[in-house]
Backbone as JSON, one array per atom type, in Angstrom:
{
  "sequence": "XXXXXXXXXXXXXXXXXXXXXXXXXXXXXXXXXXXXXXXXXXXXXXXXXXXXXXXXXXXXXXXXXXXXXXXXXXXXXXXXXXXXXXXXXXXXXXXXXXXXXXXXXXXXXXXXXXXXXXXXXXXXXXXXXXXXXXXXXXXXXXXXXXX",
  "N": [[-214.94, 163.8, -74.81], [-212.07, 163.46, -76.25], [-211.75, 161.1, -79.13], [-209.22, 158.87, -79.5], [-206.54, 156.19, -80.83], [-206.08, 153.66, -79.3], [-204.3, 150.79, -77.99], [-203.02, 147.56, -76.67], [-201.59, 148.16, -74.37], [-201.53, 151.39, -75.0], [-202.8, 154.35, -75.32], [-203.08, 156.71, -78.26], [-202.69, 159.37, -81.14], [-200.97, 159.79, -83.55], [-200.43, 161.2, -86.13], [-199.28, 161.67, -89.71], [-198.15, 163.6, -92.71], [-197.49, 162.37, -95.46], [-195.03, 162.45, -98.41], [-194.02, 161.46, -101.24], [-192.06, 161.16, -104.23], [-192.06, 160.25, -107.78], [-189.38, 158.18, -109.38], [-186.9, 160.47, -111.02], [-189.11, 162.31, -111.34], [-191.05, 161.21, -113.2], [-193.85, 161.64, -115.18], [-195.2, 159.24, -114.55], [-197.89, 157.95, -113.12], [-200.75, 157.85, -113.43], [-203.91, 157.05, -114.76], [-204.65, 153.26, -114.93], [-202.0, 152.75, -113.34], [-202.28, 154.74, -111.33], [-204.37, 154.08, -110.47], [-204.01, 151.55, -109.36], [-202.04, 152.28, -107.58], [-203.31, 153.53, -105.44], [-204.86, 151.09, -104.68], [-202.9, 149.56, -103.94], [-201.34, 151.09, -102.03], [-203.6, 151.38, -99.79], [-203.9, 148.68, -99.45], [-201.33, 147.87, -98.26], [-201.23, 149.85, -95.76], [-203.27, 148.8, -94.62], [-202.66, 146.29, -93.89], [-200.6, 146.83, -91.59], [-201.84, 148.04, -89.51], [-202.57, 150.62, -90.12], [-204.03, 153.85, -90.61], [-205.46, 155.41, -93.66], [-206.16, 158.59, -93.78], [-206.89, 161.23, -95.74], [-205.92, 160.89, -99.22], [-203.67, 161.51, -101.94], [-203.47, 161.17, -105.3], [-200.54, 161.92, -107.58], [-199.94, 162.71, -110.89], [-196.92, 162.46, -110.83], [-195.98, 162.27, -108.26], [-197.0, 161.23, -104.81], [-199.53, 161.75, -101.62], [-200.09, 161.5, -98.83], [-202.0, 161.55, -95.91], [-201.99, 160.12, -93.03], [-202.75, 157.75, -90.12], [-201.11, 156.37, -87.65], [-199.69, 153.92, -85.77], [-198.32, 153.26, -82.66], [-196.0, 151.52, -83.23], [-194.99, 151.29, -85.7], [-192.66, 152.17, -87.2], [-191.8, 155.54, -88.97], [-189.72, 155.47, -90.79], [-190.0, 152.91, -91.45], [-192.42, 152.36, -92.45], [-192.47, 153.8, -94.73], [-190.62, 152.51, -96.18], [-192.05, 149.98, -96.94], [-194.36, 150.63, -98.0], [-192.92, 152.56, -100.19], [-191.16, 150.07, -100.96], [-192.62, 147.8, -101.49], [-194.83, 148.83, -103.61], [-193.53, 149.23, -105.59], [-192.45, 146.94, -106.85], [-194.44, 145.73, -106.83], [-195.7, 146.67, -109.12], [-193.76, 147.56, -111.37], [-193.52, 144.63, -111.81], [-196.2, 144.31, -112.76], [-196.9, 146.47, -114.33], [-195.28, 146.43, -117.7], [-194.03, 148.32, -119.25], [-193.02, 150.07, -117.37], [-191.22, 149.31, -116.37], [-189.44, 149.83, -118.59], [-189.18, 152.46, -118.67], [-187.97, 152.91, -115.77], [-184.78, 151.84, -115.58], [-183.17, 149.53, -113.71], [-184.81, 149.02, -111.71], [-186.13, 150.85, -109.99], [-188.32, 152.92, -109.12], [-189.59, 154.16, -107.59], [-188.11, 158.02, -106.2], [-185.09, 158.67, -104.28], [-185.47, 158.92, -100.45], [-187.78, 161.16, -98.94], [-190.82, 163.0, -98.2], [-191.54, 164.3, -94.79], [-194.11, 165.24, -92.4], [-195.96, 165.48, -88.7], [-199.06, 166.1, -87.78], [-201.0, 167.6, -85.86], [-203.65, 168.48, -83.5], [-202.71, 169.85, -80.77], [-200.36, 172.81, -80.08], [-197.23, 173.3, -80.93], [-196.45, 175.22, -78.69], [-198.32, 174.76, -76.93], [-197.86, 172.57, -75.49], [-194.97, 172.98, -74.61], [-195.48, 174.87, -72.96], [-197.33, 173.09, -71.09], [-195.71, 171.62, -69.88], [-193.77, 172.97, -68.98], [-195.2, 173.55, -66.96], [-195.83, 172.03, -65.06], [-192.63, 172.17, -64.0], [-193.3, 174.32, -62.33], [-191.53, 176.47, -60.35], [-188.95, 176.32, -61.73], [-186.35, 176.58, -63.89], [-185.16, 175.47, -65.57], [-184.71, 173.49, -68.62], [-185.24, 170.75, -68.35], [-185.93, 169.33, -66.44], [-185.98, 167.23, -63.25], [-187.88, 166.02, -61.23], [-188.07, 167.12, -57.74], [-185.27, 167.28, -57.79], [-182.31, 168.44, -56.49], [-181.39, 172.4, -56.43], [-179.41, 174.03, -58.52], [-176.58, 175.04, -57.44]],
  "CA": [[-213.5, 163.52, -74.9], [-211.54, 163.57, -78.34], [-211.93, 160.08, -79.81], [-207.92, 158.4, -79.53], [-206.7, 155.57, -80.96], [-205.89, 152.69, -78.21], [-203.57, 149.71, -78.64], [-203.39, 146.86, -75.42], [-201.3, 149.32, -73.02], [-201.42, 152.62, -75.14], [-203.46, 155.04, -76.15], [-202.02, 157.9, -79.17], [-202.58, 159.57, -81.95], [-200.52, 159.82, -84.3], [-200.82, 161.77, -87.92], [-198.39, 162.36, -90.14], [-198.33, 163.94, -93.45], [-196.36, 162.29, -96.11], [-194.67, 162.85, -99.73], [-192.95, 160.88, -102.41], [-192.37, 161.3, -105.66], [-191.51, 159.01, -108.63], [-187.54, 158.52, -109.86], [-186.9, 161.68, -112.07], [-190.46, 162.96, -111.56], [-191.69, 160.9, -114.39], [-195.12, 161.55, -114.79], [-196.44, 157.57, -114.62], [-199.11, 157.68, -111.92], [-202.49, 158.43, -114.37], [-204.8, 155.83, -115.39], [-204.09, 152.45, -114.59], [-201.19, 152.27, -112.81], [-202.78, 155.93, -110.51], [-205.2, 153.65, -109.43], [-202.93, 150.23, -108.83], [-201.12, 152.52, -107.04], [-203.57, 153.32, -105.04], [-205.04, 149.48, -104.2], [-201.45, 148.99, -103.13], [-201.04, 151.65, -100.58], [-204.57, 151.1, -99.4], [-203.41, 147.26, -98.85], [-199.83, 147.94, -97.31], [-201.52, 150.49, -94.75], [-204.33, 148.22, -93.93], [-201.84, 145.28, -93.14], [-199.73, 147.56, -90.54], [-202.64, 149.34, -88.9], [-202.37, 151.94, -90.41], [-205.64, 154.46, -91.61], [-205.4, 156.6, -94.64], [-207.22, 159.33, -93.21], [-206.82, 161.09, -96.66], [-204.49, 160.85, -99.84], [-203.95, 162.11, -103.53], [-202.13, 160.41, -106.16], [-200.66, 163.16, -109.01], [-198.74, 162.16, -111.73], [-195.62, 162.56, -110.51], [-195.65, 161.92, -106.67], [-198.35, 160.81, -103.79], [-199.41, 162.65, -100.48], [-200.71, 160.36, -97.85], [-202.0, 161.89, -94.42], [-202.42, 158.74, -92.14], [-202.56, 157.45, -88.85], [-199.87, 155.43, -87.43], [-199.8, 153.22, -84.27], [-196.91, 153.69, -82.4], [-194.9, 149.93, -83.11], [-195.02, 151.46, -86.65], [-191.92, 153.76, -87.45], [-191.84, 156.41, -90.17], [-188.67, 154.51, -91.62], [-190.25, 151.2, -91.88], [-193.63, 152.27, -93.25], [-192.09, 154.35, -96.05], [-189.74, 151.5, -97.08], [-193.06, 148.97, -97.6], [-194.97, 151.42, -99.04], [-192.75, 152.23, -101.64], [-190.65, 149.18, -101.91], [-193.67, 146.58, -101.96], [-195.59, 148.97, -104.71], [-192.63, 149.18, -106.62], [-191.81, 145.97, -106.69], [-195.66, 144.85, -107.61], [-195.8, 147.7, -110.38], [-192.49, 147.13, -112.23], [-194.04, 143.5, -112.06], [-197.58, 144.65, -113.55], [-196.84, 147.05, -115.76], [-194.12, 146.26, -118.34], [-193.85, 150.06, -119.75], [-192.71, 150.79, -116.19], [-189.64, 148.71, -116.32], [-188.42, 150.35, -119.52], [-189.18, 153.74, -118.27], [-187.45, 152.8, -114.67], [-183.78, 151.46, -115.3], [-182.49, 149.34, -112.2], [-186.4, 148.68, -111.03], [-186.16, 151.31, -108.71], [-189.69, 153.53, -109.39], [-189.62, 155.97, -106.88], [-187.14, 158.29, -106.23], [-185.27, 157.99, -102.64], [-186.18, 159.89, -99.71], [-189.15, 161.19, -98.82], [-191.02, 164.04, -97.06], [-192.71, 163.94, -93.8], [-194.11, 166.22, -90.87], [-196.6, 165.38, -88.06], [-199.62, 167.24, -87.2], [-201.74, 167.11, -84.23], [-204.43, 169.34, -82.49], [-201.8, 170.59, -79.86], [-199.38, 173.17, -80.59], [-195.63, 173.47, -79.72], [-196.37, 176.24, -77.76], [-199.39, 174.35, -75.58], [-197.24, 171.44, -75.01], [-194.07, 173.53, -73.81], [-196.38, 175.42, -71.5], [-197.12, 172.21, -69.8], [-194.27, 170.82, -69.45], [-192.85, 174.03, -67.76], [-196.26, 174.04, -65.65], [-194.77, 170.82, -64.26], [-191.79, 172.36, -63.37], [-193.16, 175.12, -61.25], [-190.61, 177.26, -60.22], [-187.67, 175.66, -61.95], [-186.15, 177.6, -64.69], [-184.66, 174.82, -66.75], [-186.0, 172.69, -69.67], [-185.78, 169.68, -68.24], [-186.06, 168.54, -64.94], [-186.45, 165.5, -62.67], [-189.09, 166.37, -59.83], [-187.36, 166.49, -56.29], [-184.05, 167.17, -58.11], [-181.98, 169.45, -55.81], [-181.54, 173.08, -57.45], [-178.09, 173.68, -58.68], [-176.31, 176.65, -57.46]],
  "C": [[-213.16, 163.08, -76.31], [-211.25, 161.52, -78.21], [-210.04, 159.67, -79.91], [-207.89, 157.13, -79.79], [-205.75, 154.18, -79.96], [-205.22, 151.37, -78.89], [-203.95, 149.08, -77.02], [-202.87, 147.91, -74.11], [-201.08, 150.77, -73.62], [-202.25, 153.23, -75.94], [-202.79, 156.28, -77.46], [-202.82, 158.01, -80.37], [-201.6, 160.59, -82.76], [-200.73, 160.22, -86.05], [-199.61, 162.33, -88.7], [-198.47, 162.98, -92.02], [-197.25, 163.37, -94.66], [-196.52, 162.32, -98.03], [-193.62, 161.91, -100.23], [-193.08, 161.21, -103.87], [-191.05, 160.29, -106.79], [-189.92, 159.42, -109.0], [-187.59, 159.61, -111.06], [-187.61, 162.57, -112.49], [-191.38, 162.58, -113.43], [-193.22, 161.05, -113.99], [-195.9, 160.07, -115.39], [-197.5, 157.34, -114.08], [-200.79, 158.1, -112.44], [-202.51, 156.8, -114.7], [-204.97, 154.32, -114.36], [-203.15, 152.19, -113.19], [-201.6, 153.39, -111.67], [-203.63, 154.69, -109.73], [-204.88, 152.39, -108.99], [-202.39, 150.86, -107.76], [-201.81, 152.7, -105.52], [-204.68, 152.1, -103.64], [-203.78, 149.29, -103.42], [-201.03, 149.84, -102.16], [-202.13, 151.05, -99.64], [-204.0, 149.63, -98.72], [-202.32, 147.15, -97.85], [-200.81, 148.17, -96.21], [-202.49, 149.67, -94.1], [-203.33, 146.77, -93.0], [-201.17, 145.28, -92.17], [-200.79, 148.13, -89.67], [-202.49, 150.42, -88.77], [-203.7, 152.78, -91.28], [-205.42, 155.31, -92.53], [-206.68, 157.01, -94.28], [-207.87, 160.33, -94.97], [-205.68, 160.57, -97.47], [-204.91, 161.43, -101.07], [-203.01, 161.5, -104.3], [-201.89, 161.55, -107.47], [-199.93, 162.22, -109.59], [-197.66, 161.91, -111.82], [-194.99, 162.17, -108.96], [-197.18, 161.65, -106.04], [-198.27, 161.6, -102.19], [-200.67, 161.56, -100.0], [-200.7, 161.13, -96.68], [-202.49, 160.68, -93.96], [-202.36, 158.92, -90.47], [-201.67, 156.35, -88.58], [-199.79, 154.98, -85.92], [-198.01, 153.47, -83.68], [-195.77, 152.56, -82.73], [-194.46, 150.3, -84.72], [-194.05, 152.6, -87.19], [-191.82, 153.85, -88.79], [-190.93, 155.6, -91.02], [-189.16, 153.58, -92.53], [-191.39, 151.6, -92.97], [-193.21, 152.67, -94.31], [-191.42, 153.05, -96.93], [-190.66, 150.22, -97.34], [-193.63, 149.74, -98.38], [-194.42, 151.79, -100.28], [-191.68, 151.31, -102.09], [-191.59, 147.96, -102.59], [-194.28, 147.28, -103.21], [-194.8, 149.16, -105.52], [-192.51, 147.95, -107.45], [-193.01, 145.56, -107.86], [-196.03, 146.0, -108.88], [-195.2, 147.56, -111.23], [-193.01, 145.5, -112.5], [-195.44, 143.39, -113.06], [-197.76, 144.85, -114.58], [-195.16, 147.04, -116.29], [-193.5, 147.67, -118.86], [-193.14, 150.53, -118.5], [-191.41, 150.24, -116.22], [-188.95, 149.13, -117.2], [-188.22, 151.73, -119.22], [-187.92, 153.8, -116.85], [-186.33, 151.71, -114.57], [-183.65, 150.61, -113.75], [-183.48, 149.25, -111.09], [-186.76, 149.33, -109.63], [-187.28, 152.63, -109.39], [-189.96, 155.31, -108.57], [-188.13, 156.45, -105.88], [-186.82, 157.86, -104.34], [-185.08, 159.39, -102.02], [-187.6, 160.43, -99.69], [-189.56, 162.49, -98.06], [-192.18, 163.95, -95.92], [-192.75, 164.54, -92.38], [-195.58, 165.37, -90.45], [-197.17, 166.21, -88.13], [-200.45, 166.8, -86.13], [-202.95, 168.83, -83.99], [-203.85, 170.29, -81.2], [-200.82, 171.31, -80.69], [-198.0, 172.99, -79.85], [-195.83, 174.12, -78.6], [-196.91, 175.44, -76.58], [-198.18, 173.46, -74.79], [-196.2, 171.97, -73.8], [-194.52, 174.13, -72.3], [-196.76, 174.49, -70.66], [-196.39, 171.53, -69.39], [-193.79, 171.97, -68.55], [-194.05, 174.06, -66.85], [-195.91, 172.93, -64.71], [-193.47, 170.68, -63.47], [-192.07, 173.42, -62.02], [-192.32, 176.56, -61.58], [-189.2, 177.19, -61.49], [-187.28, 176.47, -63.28], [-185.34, 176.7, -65.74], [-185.41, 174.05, -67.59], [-185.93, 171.24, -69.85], [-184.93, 168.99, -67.31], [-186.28, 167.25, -64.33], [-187.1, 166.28, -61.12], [-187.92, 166.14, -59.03], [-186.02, 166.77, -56.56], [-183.49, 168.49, -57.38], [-181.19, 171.1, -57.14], [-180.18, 173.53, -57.49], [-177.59, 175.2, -58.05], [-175.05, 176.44, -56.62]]
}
């Protein structure tokens, strides 16, 4: 049985794939501050229970595939991740604050899809195998059939 990760009443996994990239696509993220940057995700994610399964830091943006517990929404994590390493970066490195007007580092928004081992397709297929007969896409067992 596939290995899942368990909380007190739930089991899940959760993976999502995510993208940011710095305000104006400056390329700051080499050397130094590439690998601050990464200490400081590494730390966020560990504090949330959260696993960097992998990641990559370029010069210009970061790609983080993780795991994510479910009490942990996409929203929230993005807005520690890059407001706390902003915050402690623009604090670190002084070159970063002249480069980054208004101490805002990385740009806003973000990109981010799920992946999983199931496809759409499987899923749909059991969900309608649940329905049976029923010809709509989403039922309540026992529910009388409309006509």
């Amino acid at each position: 049985m596939k290995d899942y990760r368990r909380g007190a009443h739930t089991t899940f996994e959760i993976h999502l794939h995510l993208v940011w990239v710095t305000k104006y696509r400056k390329p700051v993220l080499t050397g130094e501050v590439g690998l601050r940057v990464r200490e400081l995700l590494r730390e966020i994610c560990g504090n949330h229970e959260v696993t960097i399964m992998k990641g990559h830091i370029s010069k210009d943006h970061v790609h983080l595939f993780v795991s994510i517990p479910p009490q942990v929404t996409i929203s929230r994590l993005l807005q520690m991740l890059k407001g706390k390493s902003s915050f402690k970066l623009m604090h670190e490195f002084a070159h970063l604050r002249k480069k980054f007007w208004g101490r805002h580092m990385w740009a806003r928004g973000y990109f981010c899809v799920s992946s999983g081992n199931v496809t759409d397709e499987v899923i749909a297929q059991y969900i309608e195998g649940q329905n049976h007969d029923q010809d709509s896409d989403f039922r309540v067992e026992g529910e009388p059939e409309a006509g």
